[in-house]
C-alpha positions in Angstrom: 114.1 144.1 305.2 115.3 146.8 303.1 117.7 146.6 300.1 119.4 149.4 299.7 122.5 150.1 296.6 125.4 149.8 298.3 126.9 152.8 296.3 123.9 155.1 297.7 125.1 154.0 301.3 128.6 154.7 300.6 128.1 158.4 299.2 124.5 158.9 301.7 126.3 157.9 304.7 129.2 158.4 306.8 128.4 156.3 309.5 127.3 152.9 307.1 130.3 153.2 305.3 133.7 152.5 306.4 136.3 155.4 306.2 138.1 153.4 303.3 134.9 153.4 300.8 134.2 150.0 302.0 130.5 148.7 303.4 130.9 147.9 307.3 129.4 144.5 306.6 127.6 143.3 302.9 125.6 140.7 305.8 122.2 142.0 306.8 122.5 144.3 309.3 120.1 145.2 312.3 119.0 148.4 312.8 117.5 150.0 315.6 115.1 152.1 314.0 111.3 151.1 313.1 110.5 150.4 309.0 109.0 153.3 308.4 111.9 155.5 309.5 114.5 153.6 307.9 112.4 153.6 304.4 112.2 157.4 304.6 116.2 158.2 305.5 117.1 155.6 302.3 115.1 157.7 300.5 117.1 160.8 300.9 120.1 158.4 299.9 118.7 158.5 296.0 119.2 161.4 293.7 115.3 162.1 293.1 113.4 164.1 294.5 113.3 164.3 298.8 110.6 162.7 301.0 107.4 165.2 301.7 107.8 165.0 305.8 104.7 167.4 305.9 102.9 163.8 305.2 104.3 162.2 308.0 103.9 162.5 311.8 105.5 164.7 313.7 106.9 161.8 315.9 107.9 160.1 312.6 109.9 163.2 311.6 111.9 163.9 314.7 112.7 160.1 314.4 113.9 160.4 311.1 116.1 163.6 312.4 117.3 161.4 315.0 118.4 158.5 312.3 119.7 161.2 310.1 122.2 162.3 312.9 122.8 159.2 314.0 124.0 158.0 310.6 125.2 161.2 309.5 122.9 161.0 305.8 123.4 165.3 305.7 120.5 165.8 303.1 117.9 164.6 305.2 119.4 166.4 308.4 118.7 169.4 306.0 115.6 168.7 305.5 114.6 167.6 308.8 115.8 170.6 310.5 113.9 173.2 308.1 110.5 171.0 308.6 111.0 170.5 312.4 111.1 174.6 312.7 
């Protein structure tokens, strides 16, 4: 279970907020993703500095590119795409 600012969601993602600045749902929400990939997209959601994705596995990476597409969170597509070249 991850808690995550809802004000970080709203301006981090297009897809977990609603077009009207509202959360889709302030419930707990399933996602399909595995922890480790979900803790490593919310990070790119904070203004400090970005995840190392050298650190990770490769497999954890493209995973994270996939979630970052998915959810449309554009710094970590950013990122992803320069580390996945």
């Amino acid at each position: 279970m991850f808690r995550v600012h809802v004000k970080n969601l709203r301006s981090g993602s297009e897809v977990l907020a609603a077009p009207d600045g509202t959360l889709i749902t302030d419930e707990i929400t399933q996602l399909d993703e595995e922890a480790e990939v979900l803790e490593l997209l919310f990070e790119f959601m904070y203004p400090r500095p970005q995840p190392d994705l050298q650190t990770v596995k490769f497999r954890t990476a493209a995973a994270v590119a996939e979630a970052a597409e998915k959810y449309r969170v554009f710094p970590a597509l950013s990122v992803c795409r320069m580390y996945m070249r």
